[in-house]
N, CA, C and O atoms as a Maestro MAE file, in Angstrom:
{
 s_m_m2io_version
 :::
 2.0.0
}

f_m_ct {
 s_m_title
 :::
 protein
 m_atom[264] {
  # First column is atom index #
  i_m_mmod_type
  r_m_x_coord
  r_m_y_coord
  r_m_z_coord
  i_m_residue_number
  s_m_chain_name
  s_m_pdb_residue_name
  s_m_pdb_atom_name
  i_m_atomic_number
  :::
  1 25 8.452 0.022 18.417 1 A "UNK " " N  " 7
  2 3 8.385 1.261 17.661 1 A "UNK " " CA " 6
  3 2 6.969 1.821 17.788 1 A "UNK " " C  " 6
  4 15 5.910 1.201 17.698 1 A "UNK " " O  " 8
  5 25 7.133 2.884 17.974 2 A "UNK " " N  " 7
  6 3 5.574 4.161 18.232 2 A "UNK " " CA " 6
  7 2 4.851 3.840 17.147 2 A "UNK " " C  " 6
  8 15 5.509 3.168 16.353 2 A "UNK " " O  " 8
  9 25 3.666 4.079 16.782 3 A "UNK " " N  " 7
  10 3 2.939 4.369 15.539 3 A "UNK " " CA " 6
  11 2 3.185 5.720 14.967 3 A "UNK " " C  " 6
  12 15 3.012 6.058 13.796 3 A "UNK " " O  " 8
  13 25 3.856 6.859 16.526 4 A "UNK " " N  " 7
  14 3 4.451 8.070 15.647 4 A "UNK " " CA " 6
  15 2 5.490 7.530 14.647 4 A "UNK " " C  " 6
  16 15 5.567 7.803 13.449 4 A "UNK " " O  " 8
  17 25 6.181 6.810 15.283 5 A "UNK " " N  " 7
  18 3 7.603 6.935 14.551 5 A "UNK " " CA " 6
  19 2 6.989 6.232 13.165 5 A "UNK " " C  " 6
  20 15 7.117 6.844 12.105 5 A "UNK " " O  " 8
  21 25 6.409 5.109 13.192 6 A "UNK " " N  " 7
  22 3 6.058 4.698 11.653 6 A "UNK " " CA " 6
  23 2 5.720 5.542 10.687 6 A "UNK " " C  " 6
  24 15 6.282 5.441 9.597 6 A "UNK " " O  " 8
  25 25 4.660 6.608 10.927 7 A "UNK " " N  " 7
  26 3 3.953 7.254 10.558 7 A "UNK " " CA " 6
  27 2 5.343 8.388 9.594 7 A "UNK " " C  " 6
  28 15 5.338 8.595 8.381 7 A "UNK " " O  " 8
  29 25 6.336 8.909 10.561 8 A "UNK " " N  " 7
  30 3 7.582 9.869 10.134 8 A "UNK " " CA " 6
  31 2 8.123 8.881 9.245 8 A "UNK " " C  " 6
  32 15 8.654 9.347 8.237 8 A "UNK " " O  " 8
  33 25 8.121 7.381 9.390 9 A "UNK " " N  " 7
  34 3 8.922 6.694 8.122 9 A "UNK " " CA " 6
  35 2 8.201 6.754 7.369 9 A "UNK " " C  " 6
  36 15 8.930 6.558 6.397 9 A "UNK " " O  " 8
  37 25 7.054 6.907 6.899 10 A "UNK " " N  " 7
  38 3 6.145 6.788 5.401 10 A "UNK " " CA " 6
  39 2 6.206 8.161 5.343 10 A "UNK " " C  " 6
  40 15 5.667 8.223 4.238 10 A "UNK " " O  " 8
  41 25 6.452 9.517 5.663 11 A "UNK " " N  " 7
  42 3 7.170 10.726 4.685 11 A "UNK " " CA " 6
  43 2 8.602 10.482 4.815 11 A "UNK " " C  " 6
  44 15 9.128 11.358 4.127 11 A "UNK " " O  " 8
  45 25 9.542 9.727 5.354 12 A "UNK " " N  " 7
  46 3 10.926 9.903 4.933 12 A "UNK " " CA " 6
  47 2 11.130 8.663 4.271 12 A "UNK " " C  " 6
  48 15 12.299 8.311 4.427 12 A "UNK " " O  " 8
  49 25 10.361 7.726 3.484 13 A "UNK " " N  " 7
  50 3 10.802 7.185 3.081 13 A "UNK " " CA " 6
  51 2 10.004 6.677 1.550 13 A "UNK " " C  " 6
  52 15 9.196 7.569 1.294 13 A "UNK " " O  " 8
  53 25 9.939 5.567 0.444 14 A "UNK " " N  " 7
  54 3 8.934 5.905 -0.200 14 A "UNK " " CA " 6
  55 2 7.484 5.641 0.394 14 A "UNK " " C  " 6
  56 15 7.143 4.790 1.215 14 A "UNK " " O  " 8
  57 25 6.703 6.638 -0.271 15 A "UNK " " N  " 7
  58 3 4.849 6.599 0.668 15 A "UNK " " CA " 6
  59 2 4.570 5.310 -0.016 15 A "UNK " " C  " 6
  60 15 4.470 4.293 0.671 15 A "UNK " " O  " 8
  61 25 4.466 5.271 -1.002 16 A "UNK " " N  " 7
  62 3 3.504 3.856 -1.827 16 A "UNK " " CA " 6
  63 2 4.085 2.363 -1.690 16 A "UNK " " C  " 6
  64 15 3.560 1.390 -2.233 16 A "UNK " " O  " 8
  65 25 4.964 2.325 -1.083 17 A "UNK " " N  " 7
  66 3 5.918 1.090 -0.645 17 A "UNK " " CA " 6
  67 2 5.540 1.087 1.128 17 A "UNK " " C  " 6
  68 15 5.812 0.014 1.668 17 A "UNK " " O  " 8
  69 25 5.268 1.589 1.554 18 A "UNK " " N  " 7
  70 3 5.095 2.145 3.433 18 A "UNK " " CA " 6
  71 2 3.636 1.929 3.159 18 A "UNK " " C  " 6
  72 15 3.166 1.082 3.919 18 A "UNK " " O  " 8
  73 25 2.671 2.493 2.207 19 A "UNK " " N  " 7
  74 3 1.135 2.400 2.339 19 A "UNK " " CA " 6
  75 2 1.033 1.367 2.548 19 A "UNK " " C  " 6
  76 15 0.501 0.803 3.504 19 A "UNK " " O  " 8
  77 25 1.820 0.757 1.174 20 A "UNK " " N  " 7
  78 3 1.014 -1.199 0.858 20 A "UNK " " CA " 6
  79 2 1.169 -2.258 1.961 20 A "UNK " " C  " 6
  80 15 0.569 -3.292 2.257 20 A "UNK " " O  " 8
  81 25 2.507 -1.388 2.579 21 A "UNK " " N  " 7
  82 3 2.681 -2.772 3.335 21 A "UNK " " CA " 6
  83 2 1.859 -2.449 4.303 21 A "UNK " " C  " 6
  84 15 1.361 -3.467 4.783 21 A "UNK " " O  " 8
  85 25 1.351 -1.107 4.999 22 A "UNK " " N  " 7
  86 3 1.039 -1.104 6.275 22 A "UNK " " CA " 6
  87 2 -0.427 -1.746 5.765 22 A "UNK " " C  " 6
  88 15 -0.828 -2.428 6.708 22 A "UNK " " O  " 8
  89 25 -1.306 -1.801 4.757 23 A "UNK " " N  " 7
  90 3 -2.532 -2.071 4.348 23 A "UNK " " CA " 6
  91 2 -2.514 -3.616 4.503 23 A "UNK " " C  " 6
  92 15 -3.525 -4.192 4.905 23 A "UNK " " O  " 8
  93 25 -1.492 -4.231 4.220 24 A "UNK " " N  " 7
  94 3 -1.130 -5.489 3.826 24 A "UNK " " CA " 6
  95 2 -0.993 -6.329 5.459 24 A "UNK " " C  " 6
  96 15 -1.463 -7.439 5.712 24 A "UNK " " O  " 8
  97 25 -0.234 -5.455 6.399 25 A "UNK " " N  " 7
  98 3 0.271 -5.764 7.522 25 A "UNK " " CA " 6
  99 2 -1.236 -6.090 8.435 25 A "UNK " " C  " 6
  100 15 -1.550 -7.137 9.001 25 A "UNK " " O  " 8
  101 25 -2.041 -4.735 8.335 26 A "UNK " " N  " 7
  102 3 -2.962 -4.727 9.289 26 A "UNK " " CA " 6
  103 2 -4.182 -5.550 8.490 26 A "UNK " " C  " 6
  104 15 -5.293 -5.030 8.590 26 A "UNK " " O  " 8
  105 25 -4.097 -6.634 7.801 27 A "UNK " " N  " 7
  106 3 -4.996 -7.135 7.645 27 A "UNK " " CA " 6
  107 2 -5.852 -8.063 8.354 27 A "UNK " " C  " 6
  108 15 -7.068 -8.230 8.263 27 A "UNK " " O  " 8
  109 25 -4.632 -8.867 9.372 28 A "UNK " " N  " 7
  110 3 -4.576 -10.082 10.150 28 A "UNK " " CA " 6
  111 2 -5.348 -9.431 11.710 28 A "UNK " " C  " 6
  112 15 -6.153 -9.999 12.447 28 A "UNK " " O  " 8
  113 25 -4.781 -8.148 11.822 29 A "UNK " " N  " 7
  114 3 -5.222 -7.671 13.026 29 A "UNK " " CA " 6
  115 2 -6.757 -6.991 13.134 29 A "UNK " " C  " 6
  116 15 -7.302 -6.809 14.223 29 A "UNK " " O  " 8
  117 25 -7.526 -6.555 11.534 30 A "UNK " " N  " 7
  118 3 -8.677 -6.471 11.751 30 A "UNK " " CA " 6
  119 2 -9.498 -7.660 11.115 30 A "UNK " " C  " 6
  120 15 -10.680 -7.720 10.778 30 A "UNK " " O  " 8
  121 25 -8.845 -8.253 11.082 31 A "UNK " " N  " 7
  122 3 -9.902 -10.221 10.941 31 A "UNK " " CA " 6
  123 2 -9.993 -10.200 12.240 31 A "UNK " " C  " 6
  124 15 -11.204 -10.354 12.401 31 A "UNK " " O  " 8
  125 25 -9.636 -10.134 13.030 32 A "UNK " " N  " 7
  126 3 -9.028 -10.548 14.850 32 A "UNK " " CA " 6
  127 2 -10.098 -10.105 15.502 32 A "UNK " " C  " 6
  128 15 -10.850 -10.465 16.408 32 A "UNK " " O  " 8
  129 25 -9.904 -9.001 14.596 33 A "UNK " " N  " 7
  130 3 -11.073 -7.973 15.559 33 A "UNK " " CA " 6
  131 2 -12.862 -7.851 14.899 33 A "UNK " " C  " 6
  132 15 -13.909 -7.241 15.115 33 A "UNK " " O  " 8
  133 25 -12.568 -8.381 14.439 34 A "UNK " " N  " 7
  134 3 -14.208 -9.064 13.667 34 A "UNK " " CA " 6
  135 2 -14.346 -8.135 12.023 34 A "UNK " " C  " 6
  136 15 -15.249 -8.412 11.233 34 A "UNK " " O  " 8
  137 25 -13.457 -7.207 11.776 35 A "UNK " " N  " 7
  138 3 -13.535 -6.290 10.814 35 A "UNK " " CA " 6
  139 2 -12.905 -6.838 9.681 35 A "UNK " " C  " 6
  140 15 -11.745 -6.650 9.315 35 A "UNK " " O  " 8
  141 25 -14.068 -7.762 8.986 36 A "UNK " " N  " 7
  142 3 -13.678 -8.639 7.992 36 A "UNK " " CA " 6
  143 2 -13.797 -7.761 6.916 36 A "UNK " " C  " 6
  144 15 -12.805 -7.588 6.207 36 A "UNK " " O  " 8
  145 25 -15.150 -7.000 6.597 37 A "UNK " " N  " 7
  146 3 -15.079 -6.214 5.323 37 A "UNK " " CA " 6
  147 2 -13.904 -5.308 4.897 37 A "UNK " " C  " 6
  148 15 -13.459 -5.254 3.750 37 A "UNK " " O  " 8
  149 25 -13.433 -4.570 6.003 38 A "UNK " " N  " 7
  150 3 -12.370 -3.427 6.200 38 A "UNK " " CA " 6
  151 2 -11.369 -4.473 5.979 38 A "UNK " " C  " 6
  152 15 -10.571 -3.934 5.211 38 A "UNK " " O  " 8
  153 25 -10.988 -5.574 6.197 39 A "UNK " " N  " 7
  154 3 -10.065 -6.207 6.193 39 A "UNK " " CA " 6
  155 2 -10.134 -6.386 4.638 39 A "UNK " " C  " 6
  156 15 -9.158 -5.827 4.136 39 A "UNK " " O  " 8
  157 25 -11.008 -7.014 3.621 40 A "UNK " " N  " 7
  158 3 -11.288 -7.252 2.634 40 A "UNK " " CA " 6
  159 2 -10.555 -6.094 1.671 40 A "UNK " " C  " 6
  160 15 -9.831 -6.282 0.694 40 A "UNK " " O  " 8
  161 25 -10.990 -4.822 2.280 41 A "UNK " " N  " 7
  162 3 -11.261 -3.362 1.593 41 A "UNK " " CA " 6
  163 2 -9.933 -2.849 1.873 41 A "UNK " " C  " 6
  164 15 -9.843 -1.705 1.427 41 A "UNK " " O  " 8
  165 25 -8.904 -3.228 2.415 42 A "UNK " " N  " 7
  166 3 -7.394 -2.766 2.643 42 A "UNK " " CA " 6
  167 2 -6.533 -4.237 1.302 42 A "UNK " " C  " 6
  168 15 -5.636 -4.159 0.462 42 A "UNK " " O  " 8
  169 25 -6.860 -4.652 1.474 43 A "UNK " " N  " 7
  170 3 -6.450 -5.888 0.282 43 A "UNK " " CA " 6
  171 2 -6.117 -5.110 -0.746 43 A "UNK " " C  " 6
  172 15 -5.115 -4.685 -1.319 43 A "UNK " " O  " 8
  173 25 -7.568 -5.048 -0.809 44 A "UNK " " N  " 7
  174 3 -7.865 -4.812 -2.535 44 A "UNK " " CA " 6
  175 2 -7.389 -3.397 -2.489 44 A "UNK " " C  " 6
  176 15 -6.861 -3.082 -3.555 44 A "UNK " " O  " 8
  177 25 -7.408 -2.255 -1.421 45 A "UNK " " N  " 7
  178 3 -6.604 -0.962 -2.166 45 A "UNK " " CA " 6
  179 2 -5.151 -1.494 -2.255 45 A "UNK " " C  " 6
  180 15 -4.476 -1.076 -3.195 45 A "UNK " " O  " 8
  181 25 -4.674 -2.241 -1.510 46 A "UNK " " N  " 7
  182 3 -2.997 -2.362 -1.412 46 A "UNK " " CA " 6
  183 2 -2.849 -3.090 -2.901 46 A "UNK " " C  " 6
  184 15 -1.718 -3.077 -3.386 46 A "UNK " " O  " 8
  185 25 -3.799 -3.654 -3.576 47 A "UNK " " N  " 7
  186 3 -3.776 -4.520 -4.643 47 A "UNK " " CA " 6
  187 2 -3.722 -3.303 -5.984 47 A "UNK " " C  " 6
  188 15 -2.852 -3.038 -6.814 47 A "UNK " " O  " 8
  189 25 -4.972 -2.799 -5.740 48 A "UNK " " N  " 7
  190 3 -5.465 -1.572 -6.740 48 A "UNK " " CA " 6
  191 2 -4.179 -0.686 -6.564 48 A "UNK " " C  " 6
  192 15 -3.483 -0.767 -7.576 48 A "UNK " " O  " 8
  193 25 -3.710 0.028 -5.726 49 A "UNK " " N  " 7
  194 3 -2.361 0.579 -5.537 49 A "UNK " " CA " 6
  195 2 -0.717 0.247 -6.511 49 A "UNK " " C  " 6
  196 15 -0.003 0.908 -7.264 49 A "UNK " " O  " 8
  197 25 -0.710 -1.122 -5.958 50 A "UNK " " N  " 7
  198 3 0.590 -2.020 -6.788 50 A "UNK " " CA " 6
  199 2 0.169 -2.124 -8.545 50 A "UNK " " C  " 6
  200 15 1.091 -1.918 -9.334 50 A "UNK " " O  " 8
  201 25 -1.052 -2.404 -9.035 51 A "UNK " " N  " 7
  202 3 -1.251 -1.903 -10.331 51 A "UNK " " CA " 6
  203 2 -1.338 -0.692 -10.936 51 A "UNK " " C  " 6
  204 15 -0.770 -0.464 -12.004 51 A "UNK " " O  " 8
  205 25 -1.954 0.055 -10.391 52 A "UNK " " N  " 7
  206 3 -1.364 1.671 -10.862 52 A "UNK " " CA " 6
  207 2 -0.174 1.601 -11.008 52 A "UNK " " C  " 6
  208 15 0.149 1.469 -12.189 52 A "UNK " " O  " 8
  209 25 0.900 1.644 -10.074 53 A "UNK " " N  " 7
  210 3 2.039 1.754 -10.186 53 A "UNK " " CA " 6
  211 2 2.925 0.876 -11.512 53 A "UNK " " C  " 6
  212 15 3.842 1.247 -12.244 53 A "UNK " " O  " 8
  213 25 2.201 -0.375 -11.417 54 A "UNK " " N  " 7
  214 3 2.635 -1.244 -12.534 54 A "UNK " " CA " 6
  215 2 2.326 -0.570 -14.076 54 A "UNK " " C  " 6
  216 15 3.032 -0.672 -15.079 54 A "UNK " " O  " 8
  217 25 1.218 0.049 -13.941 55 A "UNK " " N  " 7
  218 3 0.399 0.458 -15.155 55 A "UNK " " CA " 6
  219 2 1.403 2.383 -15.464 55 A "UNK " " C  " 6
  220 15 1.640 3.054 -16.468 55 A "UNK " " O  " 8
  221 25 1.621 2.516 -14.301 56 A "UNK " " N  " 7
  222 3 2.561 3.501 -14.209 56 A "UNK " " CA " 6
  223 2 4.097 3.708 -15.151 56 A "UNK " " C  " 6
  224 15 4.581 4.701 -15.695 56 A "UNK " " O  " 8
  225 25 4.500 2.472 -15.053 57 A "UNK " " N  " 7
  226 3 5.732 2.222 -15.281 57 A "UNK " " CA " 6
  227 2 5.681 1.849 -16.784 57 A "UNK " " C  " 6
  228 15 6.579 2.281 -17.506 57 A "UNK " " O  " 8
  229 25 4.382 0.830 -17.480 58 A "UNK " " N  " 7
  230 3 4.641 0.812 -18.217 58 A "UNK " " CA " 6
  231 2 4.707 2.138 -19.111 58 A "UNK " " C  " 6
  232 15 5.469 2.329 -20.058 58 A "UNK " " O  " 8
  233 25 3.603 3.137 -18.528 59 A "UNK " " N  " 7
  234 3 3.651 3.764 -19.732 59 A "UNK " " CA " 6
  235 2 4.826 4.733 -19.839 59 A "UNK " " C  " 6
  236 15 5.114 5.292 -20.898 59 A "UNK " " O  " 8
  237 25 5.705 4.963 -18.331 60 A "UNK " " N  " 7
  238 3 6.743 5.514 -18.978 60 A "UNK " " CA " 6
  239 2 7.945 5.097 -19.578 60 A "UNK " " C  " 6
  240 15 8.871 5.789 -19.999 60 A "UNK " " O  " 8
  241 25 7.750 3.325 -19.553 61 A "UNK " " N  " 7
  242 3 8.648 3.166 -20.355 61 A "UNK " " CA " 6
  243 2 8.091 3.079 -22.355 61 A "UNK " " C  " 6
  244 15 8.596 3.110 -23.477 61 A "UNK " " O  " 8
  245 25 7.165 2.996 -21.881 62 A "UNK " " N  " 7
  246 3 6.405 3.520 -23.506 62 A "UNK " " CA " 6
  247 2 6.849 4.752 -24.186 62 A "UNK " " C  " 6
  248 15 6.877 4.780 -25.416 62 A "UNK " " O  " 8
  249 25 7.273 5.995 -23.325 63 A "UNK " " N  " 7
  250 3 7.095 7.437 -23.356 63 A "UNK " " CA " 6
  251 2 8.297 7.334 -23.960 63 A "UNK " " C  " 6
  252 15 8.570 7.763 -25.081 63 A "UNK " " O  " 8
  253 25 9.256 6.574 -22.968 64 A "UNK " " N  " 7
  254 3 10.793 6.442 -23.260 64 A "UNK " " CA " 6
  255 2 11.230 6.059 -24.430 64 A "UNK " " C  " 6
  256 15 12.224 6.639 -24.866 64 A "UNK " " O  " 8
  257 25 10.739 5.220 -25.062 65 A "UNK " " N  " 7
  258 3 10.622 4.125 -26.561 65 A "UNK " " CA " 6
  259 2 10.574 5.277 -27.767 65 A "UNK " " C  " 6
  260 15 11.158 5.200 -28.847 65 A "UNK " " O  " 8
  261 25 9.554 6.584 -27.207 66 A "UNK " " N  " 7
  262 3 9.604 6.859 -28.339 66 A "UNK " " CA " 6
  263 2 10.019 8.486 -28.559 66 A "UNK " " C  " 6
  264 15 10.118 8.950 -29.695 66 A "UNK " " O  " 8
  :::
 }
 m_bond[263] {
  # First column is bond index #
  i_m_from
  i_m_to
  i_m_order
  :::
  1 1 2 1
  2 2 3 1
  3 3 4 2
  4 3 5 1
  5 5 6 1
  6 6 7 1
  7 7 8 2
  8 7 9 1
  9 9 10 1
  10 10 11 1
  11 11 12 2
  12 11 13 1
  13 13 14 1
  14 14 15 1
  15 15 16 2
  16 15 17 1
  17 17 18 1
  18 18 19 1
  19 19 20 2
  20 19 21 1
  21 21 22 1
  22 22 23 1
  23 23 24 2
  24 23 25 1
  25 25 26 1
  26 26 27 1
  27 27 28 2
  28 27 29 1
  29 29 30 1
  30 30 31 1
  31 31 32 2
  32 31 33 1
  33 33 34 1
  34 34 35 1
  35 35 36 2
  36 35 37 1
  37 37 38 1
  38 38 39 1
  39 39 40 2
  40 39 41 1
  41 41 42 1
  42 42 43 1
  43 43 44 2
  44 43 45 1
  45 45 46 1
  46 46 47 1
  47 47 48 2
  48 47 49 1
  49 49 50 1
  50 50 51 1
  51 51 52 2
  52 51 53 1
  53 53 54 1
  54 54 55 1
  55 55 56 2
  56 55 57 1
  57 57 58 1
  58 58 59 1
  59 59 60 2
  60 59 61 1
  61 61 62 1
  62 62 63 1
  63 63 64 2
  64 63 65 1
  65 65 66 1
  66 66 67 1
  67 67 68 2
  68 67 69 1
  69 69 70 1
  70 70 71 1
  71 71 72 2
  72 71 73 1
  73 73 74 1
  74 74 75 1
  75 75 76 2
  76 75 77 1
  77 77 78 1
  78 78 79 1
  79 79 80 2
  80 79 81 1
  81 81 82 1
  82 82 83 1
  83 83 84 2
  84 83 85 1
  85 85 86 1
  86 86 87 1
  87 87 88 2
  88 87 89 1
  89 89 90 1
  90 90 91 1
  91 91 92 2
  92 91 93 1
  93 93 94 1
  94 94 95 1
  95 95 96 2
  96 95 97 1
  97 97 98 1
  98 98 99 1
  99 99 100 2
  100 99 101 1
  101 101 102 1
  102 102 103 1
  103 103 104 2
  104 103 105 1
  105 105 106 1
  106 106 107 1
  107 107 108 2
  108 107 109 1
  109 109 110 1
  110 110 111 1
  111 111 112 2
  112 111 113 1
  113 113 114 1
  114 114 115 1
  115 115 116 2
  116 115 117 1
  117 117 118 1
  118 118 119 1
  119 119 120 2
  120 119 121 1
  121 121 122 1
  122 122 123 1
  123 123 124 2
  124 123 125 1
  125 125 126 1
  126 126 127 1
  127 127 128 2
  128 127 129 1
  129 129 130 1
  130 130 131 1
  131 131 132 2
  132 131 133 1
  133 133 134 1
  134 134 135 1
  135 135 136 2
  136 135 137 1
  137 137 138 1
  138 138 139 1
  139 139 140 2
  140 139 141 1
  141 141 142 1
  142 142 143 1
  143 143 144 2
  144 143 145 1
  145 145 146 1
  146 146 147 1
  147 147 148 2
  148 147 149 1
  149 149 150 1
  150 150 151 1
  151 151 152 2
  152 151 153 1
  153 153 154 1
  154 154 155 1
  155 155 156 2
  156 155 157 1
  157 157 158 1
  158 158 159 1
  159 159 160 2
  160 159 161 1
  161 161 162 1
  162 162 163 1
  163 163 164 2
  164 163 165 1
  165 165 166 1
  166 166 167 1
  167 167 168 2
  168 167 169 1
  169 169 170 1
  170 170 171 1
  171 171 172 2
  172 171 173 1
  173 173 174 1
  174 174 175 1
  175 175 176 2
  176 175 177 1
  177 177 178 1
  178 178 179 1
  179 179 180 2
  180 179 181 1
  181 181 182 1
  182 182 183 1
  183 183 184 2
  184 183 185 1
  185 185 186 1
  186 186 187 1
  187 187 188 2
  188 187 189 1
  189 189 190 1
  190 190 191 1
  191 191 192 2
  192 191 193 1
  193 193 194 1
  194 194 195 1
  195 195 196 2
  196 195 197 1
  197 197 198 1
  198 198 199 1
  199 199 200 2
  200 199 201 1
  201 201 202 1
  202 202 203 1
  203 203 204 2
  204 203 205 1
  205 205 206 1
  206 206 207 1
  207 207 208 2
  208 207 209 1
  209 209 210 1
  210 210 211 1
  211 211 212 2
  212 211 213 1
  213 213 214 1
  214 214 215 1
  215 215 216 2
  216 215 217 1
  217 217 218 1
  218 218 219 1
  219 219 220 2
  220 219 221 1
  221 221 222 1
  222 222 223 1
  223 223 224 2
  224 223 225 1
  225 225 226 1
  226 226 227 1
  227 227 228 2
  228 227 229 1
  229 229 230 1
  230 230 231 1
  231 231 232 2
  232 231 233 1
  233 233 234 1
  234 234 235 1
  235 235 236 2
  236 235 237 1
  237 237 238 1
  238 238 239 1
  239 239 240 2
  240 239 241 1
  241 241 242 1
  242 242 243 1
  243 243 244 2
  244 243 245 1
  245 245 246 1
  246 246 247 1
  247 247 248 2
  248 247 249 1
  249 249 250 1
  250 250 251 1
  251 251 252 2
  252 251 253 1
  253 253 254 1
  254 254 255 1
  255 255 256 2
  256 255 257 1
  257 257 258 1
  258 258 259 1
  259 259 260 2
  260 259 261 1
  261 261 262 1
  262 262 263 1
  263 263 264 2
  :::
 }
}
C-alpha cells in the first residue's frame, strides 16, 4: 500500500484512531534510523492524544448525567 493511499484512509476513516497508530507504528523505524528523540516525541503525542480523548469522554458523559 502507497503512503498516498494511507494518507486517503486517515480522512475516510476515524483521524485520531489512524494518527495514533501511524505515531505508534513509526516508532521502530525512526530508532533504526538513529532518530531516538523524534522517536521518544511521537510516543508521548500518541500517548498525550489517547488521554484527551479519554478526558474527552469523560466529560461528556458528565454532561449527559446531568
Amino acid at each position: 500500500m502507497s503512503k498516498r493511499l494511507v494518507a486517503d484512509d486517515y480522512i475516510a476513516t476515524n483521524s485520531s484512531e489512524f494518527l495514533i497508530r501511524e505515531l505508534r507504528e513509526s516508532q521502530p523505524y525512526l530508532v533504526d534510523e538513529g532518530w531516538h528523540q523524534v522517536a521518544r516525541l511521537m510516543l508521548a503525542a500518541a500517548d498525550e492524544i489517547e488521554q484527551l480523548h479519554a478526558r474527552i469522554d469523560e466529560l461528556k458523559a458528565a454532561t449527559q448525567k446531568h
